[in-house]
C-alpha positions as a Markdown table, in Angstrom:
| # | Residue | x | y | z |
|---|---|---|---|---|
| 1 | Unk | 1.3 | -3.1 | -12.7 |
| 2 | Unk | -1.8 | -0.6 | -12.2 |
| 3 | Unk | -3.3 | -1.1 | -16.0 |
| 4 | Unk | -4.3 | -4.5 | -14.7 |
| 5 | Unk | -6.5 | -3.2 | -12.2 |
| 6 | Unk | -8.9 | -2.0 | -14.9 |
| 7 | Unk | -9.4 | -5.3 | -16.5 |
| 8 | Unk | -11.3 | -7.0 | -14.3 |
| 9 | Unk | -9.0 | -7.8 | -11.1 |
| 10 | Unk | -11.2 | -9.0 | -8.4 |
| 11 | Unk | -10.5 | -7.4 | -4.6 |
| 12 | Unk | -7.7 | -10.0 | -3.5 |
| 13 | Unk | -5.5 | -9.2 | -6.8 |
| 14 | Unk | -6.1 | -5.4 | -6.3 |
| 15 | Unk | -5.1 | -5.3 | -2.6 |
| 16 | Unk | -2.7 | -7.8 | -3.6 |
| 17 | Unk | -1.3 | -4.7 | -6.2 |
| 18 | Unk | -1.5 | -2.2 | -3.3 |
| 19 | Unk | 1.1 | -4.2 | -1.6 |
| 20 | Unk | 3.5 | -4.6 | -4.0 |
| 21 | Unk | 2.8 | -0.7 | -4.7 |
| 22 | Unk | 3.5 | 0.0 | -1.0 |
| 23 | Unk | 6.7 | -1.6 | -1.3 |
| 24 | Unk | 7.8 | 0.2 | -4.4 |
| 25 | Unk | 6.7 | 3.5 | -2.6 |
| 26 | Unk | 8.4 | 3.5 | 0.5 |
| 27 | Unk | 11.8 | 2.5 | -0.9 |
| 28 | Unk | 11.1 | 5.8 | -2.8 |
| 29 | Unk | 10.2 | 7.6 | 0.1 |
| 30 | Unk | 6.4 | 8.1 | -0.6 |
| 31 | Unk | 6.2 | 6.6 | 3.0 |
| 32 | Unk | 2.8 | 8.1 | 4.2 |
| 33 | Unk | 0.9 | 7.2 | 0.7 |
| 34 | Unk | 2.9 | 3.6 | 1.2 |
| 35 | Unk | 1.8 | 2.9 | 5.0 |
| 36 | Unk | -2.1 | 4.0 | 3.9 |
| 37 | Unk | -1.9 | 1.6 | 0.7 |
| 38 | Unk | 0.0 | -1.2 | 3.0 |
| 39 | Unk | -3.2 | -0.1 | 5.6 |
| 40 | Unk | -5.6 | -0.8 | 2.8 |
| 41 | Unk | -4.2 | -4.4 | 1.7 |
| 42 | Unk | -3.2 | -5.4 | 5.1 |
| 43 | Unk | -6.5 | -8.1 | 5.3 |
| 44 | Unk | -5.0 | -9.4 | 2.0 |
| 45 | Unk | -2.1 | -10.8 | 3.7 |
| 46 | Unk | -0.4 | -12.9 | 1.4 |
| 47 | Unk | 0.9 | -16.1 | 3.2 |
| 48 | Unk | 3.9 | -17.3 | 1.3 |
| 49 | Unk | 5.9 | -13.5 | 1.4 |
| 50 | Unk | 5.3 | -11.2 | 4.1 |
| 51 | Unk | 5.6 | -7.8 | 2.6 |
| 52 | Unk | 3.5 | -5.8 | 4.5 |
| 53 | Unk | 5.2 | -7.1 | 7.6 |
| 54 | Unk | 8.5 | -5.9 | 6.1 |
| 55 | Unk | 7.4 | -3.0 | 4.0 |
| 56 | Unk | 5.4 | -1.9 | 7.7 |
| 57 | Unk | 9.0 | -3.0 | 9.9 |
| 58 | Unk | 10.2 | -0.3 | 7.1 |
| 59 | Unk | 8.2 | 2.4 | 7.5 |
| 60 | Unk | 8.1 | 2.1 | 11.4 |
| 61 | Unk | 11.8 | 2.8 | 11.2 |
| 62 | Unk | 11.4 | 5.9 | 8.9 |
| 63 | Unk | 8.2 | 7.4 | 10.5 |
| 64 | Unk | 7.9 | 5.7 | 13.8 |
| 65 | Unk | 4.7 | 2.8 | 15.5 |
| 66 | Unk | 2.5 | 5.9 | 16.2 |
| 67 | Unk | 2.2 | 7.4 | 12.7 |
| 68 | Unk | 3.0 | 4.2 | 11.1 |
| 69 | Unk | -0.2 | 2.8 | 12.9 |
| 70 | Unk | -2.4 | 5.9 | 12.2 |
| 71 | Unk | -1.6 | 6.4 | 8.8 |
| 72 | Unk | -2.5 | 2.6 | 7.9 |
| 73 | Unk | -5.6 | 2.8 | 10.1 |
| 74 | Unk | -6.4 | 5.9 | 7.7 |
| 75 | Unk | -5.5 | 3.9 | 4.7 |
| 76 | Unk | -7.9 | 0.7 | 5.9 |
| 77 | Unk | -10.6 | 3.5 | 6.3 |
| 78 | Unk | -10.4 | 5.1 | 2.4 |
| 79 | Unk | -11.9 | 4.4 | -0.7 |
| 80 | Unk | -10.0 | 1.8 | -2.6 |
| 81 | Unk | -10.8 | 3.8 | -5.8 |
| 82 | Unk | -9.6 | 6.9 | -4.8 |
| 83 | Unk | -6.3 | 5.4 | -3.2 |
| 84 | Unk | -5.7 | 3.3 | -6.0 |
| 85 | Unk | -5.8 | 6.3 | -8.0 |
| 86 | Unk | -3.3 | 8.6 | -5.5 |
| 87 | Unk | -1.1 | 5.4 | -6.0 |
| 88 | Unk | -1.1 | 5.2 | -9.7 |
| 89 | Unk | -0.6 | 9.3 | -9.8 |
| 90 | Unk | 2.5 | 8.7 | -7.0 |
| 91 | Unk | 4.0 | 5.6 | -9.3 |
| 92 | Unk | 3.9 | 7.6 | -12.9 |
| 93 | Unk | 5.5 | 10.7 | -11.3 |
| 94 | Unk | 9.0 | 8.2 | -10.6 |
């Protein structure tokens, strides 16, 4: 899913990625790298599927609004680079 991001995705696709990489982390229990990559994509929204609004229902169960909210505020704030990167690191380790 990731080796696509270096040939040429343009923003949408990659935040698009992040989401579906949020997904796969927090059902893996990578829940704080999951709620910053969902933070990251969230102005992505897809309209047809809402996974960040289930992925983030998710991880408010698990880690609670407060740190669910601050860790995706985080997430919005980072480097999409860098956080594509801890994602990528977080998927190959599975």
């Amino acid at each position: 899913m990731f080796a696509a991001i270096d040939s040429g995705l343009d923003e949408y696709e990659t935040f698009r990625t992040l989401t579906a990489a949020s997904q796969v982390l927090e059902e893996v229990g990578e829940s704080h790298l999951a709620a910053r990559a969902l933070g990251r994509a969230e102005p992505f929204q897809d309209n047809y599927i809402d996974t960040i609004g289930i992925v983030r229902a998710a991880l408010t169960t698990r880690l609670g609004s407060s740190v669910t909210d601050a860790l995706m505020a985080e997430g919005a704030a980072s480097d999409p680079d860098q956080l594509v990167s801890e994602v990528r690191a977080a998927l190959a380790a599975l």
